[in-house]
N, C-alpha and C positions, 0 to 999 in steps of 0.2 A: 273301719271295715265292718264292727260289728253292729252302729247306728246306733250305739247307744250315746245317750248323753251320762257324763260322768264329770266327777271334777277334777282339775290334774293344772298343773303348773308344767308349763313351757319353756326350757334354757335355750338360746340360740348363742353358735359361735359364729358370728362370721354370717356367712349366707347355707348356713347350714342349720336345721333343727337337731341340739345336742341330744336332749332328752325331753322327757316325757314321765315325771314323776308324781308320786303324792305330791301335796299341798302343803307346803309350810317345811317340806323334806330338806331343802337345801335356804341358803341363805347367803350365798360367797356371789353373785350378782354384781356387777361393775354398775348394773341399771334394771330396778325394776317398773313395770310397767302394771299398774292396780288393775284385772281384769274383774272384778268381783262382779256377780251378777249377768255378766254378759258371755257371750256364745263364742267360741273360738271355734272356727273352722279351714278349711285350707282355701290361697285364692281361689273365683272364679275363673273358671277358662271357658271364651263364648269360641265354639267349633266352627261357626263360619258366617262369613260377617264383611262386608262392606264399605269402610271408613267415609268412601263419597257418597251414601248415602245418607250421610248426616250432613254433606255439603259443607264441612270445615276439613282441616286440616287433620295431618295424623298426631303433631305435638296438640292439638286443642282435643281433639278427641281423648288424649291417654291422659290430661287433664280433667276430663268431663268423667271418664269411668272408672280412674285407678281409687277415687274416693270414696265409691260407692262397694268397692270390694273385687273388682276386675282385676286383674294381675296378669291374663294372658288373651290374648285373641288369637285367631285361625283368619288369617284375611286374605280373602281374595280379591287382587284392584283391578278386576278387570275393566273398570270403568277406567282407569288411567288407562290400559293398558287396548282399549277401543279408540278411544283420542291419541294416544301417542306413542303408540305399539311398544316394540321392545325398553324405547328409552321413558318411557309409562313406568313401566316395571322397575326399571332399576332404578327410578325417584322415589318411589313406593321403598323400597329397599333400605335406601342409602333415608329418606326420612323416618325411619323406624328406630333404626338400628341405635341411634343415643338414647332413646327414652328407656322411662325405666317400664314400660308396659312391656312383657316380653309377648313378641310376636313371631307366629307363623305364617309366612308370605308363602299363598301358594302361586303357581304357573297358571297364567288364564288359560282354559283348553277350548274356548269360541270363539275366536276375536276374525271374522265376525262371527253371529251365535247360528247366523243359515249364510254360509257360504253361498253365493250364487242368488238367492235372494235382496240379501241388503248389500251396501257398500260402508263398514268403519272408516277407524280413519290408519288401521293397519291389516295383516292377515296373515296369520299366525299357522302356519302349517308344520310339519314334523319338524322340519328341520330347524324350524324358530324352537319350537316345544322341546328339543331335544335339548339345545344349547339354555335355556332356562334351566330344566330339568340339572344342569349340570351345578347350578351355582350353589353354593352353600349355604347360604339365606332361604333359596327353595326349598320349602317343606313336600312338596308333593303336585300332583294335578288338581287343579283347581276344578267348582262342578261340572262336569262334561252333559250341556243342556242338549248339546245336538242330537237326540236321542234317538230318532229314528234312524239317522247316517251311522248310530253304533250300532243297533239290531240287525239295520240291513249290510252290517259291514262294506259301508261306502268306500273307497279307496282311502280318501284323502283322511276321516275319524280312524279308520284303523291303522294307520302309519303313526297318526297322535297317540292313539292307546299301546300301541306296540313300543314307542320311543318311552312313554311315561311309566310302562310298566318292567322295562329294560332298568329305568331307573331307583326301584326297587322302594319307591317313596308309595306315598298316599294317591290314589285315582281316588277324587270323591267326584258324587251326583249332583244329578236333578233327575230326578223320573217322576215329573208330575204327571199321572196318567197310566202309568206302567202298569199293568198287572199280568198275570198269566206269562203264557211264554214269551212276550216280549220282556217282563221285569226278569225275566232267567236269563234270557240272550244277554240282555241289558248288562246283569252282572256276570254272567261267562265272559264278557267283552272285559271282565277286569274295573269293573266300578264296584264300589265296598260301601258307600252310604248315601245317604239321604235326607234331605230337610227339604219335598215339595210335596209334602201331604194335606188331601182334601177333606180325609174325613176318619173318623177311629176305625172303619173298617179297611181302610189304606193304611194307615200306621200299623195296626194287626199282622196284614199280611203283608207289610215288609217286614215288621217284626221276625214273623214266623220263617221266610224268607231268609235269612242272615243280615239282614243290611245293617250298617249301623245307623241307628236314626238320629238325625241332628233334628229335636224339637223345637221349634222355632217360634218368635213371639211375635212375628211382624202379622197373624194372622187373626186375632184374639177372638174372633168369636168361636174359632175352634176347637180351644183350648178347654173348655169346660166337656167337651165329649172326648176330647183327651184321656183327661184325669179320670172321666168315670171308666174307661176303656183300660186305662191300667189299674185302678183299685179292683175293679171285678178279676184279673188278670190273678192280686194276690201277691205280686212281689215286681219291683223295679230290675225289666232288663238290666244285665250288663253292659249292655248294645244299644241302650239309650244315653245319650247324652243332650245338650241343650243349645240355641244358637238364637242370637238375633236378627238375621241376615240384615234386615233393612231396618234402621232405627231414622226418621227425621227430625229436623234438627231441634223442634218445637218441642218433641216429645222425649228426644236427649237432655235435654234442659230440665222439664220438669219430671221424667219419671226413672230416664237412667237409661243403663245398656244390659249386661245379663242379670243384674242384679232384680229386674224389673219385671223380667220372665220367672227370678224362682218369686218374687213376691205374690206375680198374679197365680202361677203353679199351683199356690199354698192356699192363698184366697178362692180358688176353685176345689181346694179340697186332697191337695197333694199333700203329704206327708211331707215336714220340714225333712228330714230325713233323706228322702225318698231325691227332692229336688237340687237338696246340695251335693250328693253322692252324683246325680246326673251330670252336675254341674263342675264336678270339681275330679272323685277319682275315675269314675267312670271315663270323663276327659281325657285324662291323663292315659290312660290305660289305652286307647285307642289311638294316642299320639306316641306312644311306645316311651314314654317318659315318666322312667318310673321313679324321676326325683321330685315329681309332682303330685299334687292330689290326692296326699294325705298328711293328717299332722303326724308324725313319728321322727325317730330318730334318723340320722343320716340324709333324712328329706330336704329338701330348700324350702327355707325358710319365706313361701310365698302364703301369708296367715293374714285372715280379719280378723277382729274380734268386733261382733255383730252386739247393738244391743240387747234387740231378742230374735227370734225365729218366727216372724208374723210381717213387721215392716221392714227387718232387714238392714238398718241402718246402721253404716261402718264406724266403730268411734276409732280404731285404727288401722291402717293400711301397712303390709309391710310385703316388699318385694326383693329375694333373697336377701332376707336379714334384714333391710334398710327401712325404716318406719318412710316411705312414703307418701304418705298422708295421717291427718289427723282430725276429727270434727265436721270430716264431709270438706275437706283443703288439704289443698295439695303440700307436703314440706319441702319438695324437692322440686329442682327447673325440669320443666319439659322442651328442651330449644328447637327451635322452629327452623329449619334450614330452607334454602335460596328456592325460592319459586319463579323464579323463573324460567325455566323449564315448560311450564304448565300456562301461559301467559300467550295470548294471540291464537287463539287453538278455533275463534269461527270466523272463517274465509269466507266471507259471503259482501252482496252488498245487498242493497235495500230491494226490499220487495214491494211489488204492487198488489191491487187488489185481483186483479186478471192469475195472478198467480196462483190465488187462492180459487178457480174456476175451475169446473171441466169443459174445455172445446168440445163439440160436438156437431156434426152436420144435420141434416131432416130438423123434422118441428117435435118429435117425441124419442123418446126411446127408453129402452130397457137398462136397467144399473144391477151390477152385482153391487151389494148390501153386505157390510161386516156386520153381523148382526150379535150384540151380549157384548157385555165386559168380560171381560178376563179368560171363561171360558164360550170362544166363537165359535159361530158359524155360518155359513154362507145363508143367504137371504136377497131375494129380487124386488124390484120396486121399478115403476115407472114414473118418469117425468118428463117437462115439457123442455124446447129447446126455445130460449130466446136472444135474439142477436149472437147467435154463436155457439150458445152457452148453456148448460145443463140449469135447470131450474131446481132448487135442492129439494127432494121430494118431502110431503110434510109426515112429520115423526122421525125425520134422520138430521142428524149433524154432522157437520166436515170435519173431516181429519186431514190434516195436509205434514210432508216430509221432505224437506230438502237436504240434501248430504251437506253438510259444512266444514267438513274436513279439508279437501281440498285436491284428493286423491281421484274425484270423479266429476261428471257433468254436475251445475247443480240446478236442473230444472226441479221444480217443486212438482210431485205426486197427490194428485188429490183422491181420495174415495170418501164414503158415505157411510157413519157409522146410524146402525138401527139401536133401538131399547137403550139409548144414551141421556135419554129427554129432552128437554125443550130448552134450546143455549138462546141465553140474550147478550152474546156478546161473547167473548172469544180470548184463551190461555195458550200462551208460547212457551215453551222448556226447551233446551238442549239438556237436560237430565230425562232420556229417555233409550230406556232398555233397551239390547245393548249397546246400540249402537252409536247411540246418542248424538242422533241428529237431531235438527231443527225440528221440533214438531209444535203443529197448529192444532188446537183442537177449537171450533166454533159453529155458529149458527148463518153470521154472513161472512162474507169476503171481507169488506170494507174493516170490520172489528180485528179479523184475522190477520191483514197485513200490518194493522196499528203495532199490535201486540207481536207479529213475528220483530219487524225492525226494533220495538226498543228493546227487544233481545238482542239483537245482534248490534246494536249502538254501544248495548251496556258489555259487550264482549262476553256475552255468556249468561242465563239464568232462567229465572222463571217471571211472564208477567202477563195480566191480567185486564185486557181490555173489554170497554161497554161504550156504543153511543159516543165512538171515536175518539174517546181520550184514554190513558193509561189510567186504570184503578188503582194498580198496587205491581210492585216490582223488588223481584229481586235478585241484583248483579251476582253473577257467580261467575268472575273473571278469570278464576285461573281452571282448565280445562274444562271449562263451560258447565265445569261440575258441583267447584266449592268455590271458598273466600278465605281467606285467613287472617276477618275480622272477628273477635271474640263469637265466641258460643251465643251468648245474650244475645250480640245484634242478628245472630244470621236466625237465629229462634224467632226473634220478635219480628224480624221481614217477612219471614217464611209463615206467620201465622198471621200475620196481615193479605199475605198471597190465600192464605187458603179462605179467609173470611170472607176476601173478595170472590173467592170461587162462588160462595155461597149464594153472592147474592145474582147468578146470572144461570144457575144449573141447580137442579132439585136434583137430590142425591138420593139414592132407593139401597140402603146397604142392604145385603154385606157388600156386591157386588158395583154395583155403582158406586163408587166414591171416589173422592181426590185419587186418593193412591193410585185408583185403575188407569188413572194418563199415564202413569210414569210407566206402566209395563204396555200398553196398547200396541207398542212395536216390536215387542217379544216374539220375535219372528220364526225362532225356533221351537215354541207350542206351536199344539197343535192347532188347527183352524185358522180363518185367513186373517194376514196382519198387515195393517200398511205399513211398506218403509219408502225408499227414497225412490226404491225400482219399479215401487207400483203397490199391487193387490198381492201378496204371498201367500203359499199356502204348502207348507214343507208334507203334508199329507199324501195331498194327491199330487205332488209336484207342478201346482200352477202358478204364474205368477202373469198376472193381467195391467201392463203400462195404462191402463184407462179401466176406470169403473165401466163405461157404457159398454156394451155385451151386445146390442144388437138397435139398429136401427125400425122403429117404429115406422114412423111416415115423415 
């Protein structure tokens, strides 16, 4: 608590930290453990966080991060729980609950994230939320994205935030974009934190706000206006803590999970201090677990011993009491229970290339335009009609959504994204926010239908076609999310996917880049998104079954 580094030797009984004495003080040890030189601190706890966003399993995951100094996650699967509603959730559950990573499962509060918009492959309303809310595995409400239906107090979000806060657990956020009286509605609505911040003057005033902020790493070029944003500040909120939300599988492999966030923290100029406190009691403090997130006595015994405070590397792992790891390996099994459950989840068949079309009458007309990554907006364009069919106007790429659940029609939805660049060829995912349907993104049709079918061949993933043959593919058969083939191979697929990206799209960061497919259907920001239903836009409440907007001649 007081951030000092000091030296002290550590007794544990059991899954309990006994004491906390001088060095050399005692000597009655059934087992000692040589920390000389190296950092003891208490485990990391990442505040909210994803599992199918590394596209493996939850025993390979607590294998990939318990060695690097993780001990607790906050996970929210709403990705299971968008594929395969309530019984999503309670495989998420029931696969947590042997490993030794202890976890907080929270209740998904979107499924889908725009009601009436898009079509999941479930839909979770009070009375679903309620009965979640009730299980003892749920830690709380998972981030409530539908932001505008909580300001405007829509029926159906305030029956969810009334059941969730009946239940006396955690309401967490997303308020990307919030500020002024909506960020106050927002949390009067009963929301406590946040991790979708744009910029230090967004982290500032939620700071100052009360929210608790979940800092998050999936975002890095931010992070450096971060750190100067609290060192000008003078002292590390209470109300800050740290989170990974979306780690991919490539970069789980080689950099880690929250371990990887206080690394880059410190390399930008955070205070070792400053990021483990975020990371660890701070955590804890805000999970109301106050047997957490500190080394002292009576605490559980969830401890690293780091070799320094710069790269972070764990020589030991221990989770209440149990050396769990050692050397960056795992000592203990992480067992993998039955997936089956999760298996057959895209109901579709084979698509053509007319799918990937827009019909249209006359010989010209008008398109509404999604225009930007990440943050949209609406933008016009005209083109020509030939044999039927919209000609894709130059400077825009297609984006196409077919539901594959199985719950809806599955006609494919085409629109036209602007500021995308210039596609030579065309990527298919069913790992697409949140709803996770079929989504196309390309330059033609022909490329487009290549790549949606050997998705939906391979029963789920991502892959990458050019010039009518598959570049690069990768199966993600069980909820068309993960695999649960080692870390290594779904890493080395997955960076094979993304090198194929490269060579068919020029990438303009921050904004433009891989990642920006996986959120493109993020339907619940603001600005317009395509899903399965068409052209959305939870703003101004439109939603357009056809980009064409108005006939020319």
């Amino acid at each position: 608590m007081t951030e000092e580094r000091r030296l002290a030797d550590i007794g544990l009984i059991g899954p309990i930290i006994a004491s906390v004495h001088a060095p050399g003080s005692r000597s009655d040890a059934d087992e000692i453990i040589d920390a000389t030189g190296a950092f003891i601190t208490p485990g990391l706890i990442d505040m909210h966080m994803h599992i199918e966003s590394s596209m493996v399993t939850p025993s390979t995951y607590a294998a990939s991060v318990m060695p690097r100094g993780v001990t607790t996650i906050v996970w929210d699967p709403h990705e299971f729980g968008n594929v395969h509603g309530v019984d999503g959730v309670r495989w998420a559950c029931e696969a947590i609950k042997e490993l030794p990573l202890r976890s907080v499962v929270l209740a998904p509060s979107c499924v889908p994230s725009a009601p009436g918009y898009e079509t999941a492959g479930a839909d979770f309303d009070a009375s679903v939320i309620e009965e979640l809310m009730l299980w003892p595995k749920i830690g709380g409400l998972a981030e409530v994205m539908n932001m505008r239906d909580v300001v405007s107090r829509e029926s159906r979000m305030a029956a969810i935030m009334q059941v969730a806060l009946a239940s006396e657990k955690l309401v967490c956020g997303h308020a990307r974009g919030l500020t002024g009286g909506d960020l106050a509605a927002f949390m009067v609505a009963g929301v406590t934190s946040d991790h979708e911040l744009t910029s230090a003057a967004d982290l500032m005033e939620k700071l100052r706000a009360g929210l608790t902020i979940e800092l998050r790493g999936s975002h890095d070029h931010l992070l450096p206006e971060f750190v100067e944003a609290l060192n000008t500040l003078g002292h590390l909120p209470s109300s800050l803590t740290l989170c990974t939300d979306d780690v991919f599988p490539d970069d789980l492999l080689k950099g880690g999970g929250l371990d990887d966030v206080v690394r880059r923290l410190v390399r930008y100029g955070m205070k070792p201090e400053w990021a483990l406190k975020a990371a660890t009691l701070n955590a804890s403090n805000r999970l109301d677990r106050a047997d957490l997130g500190l080394i002292a006595a009576g605490r559980r015994a969830d401890i690293v011993i780091f070799e320094d405070l710069a790269d972070f590397r764990a020589r030991h792992v221990f989770a209440s009491g149990t050396e769990v790891a050692r050397s960056g390996k795992m000592t203990v099994a992480t067992p993998l229970i039955d997936t089956g459950p999760l298996t057959d989840s895209v109901k579709l068949s084979s698509l053509s290339e007319n799918d990937f079309r827009v019909a249209s009458n006359g010989s010209r007309v008008k398109l509404a335009v999604i225009d930007r990554p990440r943050f949209t907006q609406w933008a016009e364009a005209e083109a020509d009609v030939v044999g039927g069919y919209v000609v894709p106007p130059e400077g825009t790429a297609m984006i196409a959504v077919t539901h594959r659940h199985g719950v809806a029609e599955t006609s494919t939805k085409v629109g036209f994204l602007g500021s995308w660049g210039k596609w030579r060829g065309a990527f298919a995912t069913t790992v697409a926010h949140d709803s996770h349907n079929l989504t196309v993104f390309g330059g033609n049709a022909a490329d487009m239908a290549v790549a949606a079918n050997a998705v939906i061949d391979a029963g789920g993933g991502l892959a990458v076609a050019a010039e009518g043959k598959v570049i690069a593919i990768l199966p993600l058969p069980l909820s068309g999310l993960v695999s649960d083939a080692p870390l290594s191979d779904i890493a080395e697929g997955f960076a094979a996917v993304r090198s194929a990206m490269d060579t068919i799209v020029e990438w303009q960061p921050p904004y433009l880049i891989f990642k920006a497919c996986f959120g493109a259907t993020l339907a619940c920001n603001a600005g317009p998104h395509q899903t399965d239903r068409g052209v959305a836009d939870v703003i101004t409440g439109k939603l357009l079954e056809t980009p064409v907007i108005e006939t020319l001649r």
